[in-house]
C-alpha positions as CSV (number, residue, x, y, z in Angstrom):
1,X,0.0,0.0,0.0
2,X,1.3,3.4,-1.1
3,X,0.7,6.7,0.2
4,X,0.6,9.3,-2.5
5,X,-0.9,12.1,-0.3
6,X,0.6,12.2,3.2
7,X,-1.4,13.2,5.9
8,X,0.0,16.9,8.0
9,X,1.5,14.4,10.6
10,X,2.2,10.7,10.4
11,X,0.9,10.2,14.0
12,X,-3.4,10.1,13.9
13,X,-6.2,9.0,16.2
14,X,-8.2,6.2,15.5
15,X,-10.4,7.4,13.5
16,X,-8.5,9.2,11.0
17,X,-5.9,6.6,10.6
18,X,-8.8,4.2,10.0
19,X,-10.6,5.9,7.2
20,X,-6.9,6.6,5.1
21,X,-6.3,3.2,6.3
22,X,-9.5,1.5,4.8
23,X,-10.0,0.2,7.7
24,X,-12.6,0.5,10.9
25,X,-11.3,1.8,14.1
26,X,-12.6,-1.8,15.4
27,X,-10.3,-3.8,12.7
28,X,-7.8,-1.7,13.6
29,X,-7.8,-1.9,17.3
30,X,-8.3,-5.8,16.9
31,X,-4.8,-5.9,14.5
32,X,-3.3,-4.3,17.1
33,X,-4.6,-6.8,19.7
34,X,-3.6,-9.4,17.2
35,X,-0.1,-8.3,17.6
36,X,0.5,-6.7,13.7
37,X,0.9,-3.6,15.0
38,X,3.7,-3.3,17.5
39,X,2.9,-0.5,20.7
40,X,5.5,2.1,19.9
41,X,6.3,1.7,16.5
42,X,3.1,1.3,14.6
43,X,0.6,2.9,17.3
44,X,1.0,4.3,21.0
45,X,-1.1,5.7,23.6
46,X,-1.5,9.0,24.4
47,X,-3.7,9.0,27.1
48,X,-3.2,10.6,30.5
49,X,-1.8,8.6,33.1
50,X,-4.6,6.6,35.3
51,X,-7.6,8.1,33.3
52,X,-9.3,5.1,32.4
53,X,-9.1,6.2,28.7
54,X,-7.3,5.6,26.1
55,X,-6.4,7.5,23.3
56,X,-4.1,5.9,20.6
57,X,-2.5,7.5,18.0
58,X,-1.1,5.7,14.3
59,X,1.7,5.9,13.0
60,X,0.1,5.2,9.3
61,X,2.8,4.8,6.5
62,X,4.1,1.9,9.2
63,X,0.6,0.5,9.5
64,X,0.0,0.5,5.4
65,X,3.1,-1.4,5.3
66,X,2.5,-4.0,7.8
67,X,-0.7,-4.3,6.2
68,X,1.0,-4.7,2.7
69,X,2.3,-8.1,3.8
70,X,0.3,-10.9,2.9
71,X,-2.1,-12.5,5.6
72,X,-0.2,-15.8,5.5
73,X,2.9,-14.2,5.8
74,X,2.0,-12.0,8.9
75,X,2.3,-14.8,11.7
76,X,-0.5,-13.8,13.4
77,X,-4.1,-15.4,13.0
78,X,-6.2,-14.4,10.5
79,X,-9.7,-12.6,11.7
């Protein structure tokens, strides 16, 4: 997966990174859950210390290319 137009930062919420993505926020909280998408490299939270809440952010251009792997190749289970 190529990106042609690069968001302002390469760091977005859920949402955001979802929809450039073509994925849900749900799919892409479950890949990370999966293990695809390593904490600190492809996604990290940003929420405040004992809040209850959290608040990831993506790193996208590493997320499309994890996501440009093939499902078999990925060693994770498939959804």
């Amino acid at each position: 997966m190529q990106f042609y137009l690069q968001p302002p930062s390469a760091w977005l919420p859920t949402a955001q990174a979802a929809q450039l993505l073509g994925l849900s926020p749900e799919q892409l909280r479950r890949l990370r859950r999966k293990g695809l998408f390593k904490v600190g490299h492809h996604c990290r939270d940003t929420s405040f210390p004992n809040s209850g809440l959290s608040r990831w952010q993506w790193h996208v251009v590493r997320c499309g290319q994890a996501l440009a792997v093939p499902p078999e190749k990925r060693g994770i289970p498939c959804p």
